[in-house]
C-alpha positions as CSV (number, residue, x, y, z in Angstrom):
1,X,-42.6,39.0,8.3
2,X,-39.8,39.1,10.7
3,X,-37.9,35.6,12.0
4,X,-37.6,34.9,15.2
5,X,-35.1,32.3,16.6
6,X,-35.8,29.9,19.9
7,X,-34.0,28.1,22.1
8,X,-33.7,24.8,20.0
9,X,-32.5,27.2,17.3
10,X,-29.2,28.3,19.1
11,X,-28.9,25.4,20.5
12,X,-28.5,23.9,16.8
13,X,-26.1,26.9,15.9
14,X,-23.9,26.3,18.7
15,X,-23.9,22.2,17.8
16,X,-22.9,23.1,14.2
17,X,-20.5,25.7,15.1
18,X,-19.0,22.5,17.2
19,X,-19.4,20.1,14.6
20,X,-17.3,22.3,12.2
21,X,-14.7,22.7,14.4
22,X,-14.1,18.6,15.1
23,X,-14.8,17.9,11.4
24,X,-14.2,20.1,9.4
25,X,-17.7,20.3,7.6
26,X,-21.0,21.3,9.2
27,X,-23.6,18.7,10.1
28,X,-26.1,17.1,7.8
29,X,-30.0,17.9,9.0
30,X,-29.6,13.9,9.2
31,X,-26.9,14.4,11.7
32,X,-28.5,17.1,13.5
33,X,-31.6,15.3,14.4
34,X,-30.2,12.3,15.8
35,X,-27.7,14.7,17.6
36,X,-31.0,16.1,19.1
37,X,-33.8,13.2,19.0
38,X,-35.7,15.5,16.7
39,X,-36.8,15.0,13.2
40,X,-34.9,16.2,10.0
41,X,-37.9,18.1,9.2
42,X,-37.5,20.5,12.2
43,X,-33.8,20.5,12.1
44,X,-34.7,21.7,8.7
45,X,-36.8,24.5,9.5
46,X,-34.4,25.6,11.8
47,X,-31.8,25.9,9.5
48,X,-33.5,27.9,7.6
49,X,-34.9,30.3,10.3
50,X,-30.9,30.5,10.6
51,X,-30.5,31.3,7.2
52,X,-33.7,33.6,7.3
53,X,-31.7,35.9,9.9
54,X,-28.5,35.3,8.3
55,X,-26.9,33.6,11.1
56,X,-26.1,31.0,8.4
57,X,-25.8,30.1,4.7
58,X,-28.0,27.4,3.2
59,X,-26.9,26.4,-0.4
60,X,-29.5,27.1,-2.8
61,X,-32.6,25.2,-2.0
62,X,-31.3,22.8,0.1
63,X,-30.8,22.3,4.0
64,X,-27.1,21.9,3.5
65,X,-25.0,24.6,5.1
66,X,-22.5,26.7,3.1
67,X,-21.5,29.1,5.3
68,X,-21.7,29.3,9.3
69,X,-20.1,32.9,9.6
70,X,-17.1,33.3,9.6
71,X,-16.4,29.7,8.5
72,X,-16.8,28.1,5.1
73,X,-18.5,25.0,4.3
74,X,-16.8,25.1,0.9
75,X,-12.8,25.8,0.6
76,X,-11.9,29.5,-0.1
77,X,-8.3,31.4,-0.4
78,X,-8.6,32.1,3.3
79,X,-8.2,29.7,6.1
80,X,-8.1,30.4,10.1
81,X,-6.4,27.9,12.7
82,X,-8.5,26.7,15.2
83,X,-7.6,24.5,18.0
84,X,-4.7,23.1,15.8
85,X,-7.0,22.5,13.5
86,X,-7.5,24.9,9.9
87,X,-10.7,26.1,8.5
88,X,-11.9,27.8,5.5
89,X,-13.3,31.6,6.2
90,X,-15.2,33.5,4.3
91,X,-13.4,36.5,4.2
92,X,-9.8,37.5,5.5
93,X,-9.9,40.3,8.2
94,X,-7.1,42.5,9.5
């Protein structure tokens, strides 16, 4: 059955892309919702539409992001500067 993503969806990928950026770490689904007035439970499912269509990584039956791609949730050998500020990646690329 194929996933499709809506509005509130890229809305929230955009917002976590942010978060990362200003803290280092993606946002909870607790953070999310309030960031949104929405409940957990539909930032929830939209995390995992994300993950569905591998926009994102969810760890293992949770709503807790591991991956936003190209950045890590999780700290890995390779790290990329942005805004001053250094990430983990998932990958290095050339």
């Amino acid at each position: 059955m194929a996933v499709f993503l809506n509005e509130r969806d890229w809305q929230l990928r955009l917002h976590l892309y942010r978060f990362i950026v200003d803290h280092n770490r993606p946002p909870t689904a607790t953070e999310a919702a309030i960031a949104f007035n929405m409940s957990e439970d539909d930032v929830r499912a939209s995390y995992q539409r994300l993950h569905d269509t591998h926009v994102i990584f969810l760890e293992p039956g949770t709503a807790s992001v591991r991956m936003a791609h190209p950045l890590s949730a999780v700290q890995t050998p390779y790290r990329v500067s942005v805004y001053g500020r250094v990430l983990y990646a998932n990958c290095a690329w050339v």
